[in-house]
C-alpha positions as CSV (number, residue, x, y, z in Angstrom):
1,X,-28.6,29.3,68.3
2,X,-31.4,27.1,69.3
3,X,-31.5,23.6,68.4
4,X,-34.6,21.3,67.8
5,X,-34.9,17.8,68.4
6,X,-38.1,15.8,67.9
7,X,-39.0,12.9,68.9
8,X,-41.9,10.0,69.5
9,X,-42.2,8.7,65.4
10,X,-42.6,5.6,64.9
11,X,-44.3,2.5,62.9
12,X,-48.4,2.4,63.7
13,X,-51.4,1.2,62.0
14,X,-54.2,2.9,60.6
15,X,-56.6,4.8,64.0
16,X,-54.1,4.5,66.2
17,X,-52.2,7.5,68.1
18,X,-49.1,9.2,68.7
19,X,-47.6,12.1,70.1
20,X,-44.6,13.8,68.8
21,X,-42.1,15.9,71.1
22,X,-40.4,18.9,70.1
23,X,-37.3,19.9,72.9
24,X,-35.1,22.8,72.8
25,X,-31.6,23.3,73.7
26,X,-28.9,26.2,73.5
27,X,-32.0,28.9,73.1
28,X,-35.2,29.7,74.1
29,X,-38.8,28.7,72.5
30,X,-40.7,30.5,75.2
31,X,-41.6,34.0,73.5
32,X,-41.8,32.4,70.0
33,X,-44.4,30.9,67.5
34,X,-43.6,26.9,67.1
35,X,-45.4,25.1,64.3
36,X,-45.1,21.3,63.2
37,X,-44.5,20.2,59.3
38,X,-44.3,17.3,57.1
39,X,-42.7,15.8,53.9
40,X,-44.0,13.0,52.1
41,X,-41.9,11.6,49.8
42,X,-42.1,13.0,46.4
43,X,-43.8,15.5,47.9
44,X,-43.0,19.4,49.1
45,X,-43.2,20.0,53.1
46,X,-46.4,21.3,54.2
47,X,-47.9,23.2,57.1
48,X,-49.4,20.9,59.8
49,X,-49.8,22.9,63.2
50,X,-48.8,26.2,64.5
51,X,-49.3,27.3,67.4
52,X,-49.2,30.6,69.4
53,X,-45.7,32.0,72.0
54,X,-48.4,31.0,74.9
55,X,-50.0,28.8,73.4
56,X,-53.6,31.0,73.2
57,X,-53.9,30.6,69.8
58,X,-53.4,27.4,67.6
59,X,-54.1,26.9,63.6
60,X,-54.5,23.5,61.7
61,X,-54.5,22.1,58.4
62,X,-57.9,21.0,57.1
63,X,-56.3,17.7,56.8
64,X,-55.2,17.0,60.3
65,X,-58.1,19.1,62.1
66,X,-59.9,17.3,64.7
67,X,-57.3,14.9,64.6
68,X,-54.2,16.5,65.9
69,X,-53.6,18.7,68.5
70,X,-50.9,20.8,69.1
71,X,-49.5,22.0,72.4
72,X,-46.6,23.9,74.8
73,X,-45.5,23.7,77.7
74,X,-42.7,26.6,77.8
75,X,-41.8,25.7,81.6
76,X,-39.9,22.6,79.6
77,X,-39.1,24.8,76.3
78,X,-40.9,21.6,74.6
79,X,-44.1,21.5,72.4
80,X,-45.7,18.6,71.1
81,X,-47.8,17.1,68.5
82,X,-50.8,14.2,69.9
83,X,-51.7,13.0,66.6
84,X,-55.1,10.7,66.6
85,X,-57.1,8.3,64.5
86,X,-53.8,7.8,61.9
87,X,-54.0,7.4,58.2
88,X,-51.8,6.0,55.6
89,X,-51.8,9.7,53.7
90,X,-50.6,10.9,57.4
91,X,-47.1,8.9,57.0
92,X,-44.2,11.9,56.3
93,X,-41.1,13.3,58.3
94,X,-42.2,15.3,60.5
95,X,-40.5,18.0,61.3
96,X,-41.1,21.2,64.3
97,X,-40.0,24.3,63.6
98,X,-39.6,28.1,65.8
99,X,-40.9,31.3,64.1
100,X,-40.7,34.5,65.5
101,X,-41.3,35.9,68.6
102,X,-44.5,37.4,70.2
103,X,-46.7,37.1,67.1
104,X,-50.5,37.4,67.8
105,X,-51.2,34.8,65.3
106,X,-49.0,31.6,64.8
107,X,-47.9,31.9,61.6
108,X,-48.5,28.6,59.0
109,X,-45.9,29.9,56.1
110,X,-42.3,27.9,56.0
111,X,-41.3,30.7,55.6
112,X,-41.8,32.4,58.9
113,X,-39.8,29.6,60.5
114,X,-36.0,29.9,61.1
115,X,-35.0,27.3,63.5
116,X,-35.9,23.6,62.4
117,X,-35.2,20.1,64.2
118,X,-33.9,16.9,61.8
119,X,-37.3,15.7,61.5
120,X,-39.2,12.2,62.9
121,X,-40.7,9.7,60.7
122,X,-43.8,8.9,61.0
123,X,-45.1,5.6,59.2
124,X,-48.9,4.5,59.3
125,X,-49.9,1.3,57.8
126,X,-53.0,0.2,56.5
């Protein structure tokens, strides 16, 4: 069973920049669809990034596009989350998530996602 641990959260103020790390131990990410999500509180988890088993395809929210990038590299079973110009409505856990394996197109559905880390809070200030 593969287990999810991200990291790189922290406390920032409003434009500034992080990026969020995803690792994997006792399984492989390689072949699968990885996508990033986030919980606000008093609010349900939603879809963030997702992106592709090799990386050839990625999918944003309208929210975050333009602003966050999401990437792989599978030679470290790691992907990642840059996250620019920060907002105060960007403050959530966030947490990364593996789907299944070999999909065409990363999928953005919960859902789809079986293997989840403990989440990384984010906190933007204004």
């Amino acid at each position: 069973q593969v287990q999810l641990a991200e990291s790189g959260g922290g406390l920032v103020q409003a434009g500034d920049s992080l990026r969020l790390s995803c690792g994997a131990s006792g399984g492989s990410i390689n072949r699968a669809a990885m996508a990033w999500f986030r919980q606000a509180p008093g609010k349900e988890r939603e879809f963030v990034a997702s992106i592709r088993y090799d990386g050839g395809t990625t999918r944003y929210a309208d929210s975050v596009k333009g602003r966050f990038t999401i990437s792989r590299d599978n030679a470290k079973s790691t992907a990642y989350l840059q996250m620019n110009s920060l907002r105060p409505e960007d403050t959530a856990v966030y947490y990364c998530a593996r789907g299944g394996r070999f999909l065409p197109v990363p999928p953005v559905a919960a859902s789809s996602y079986d293997s989840w880390g403990q989440g990384t809070q984010v906190t933007v200030s204004s």
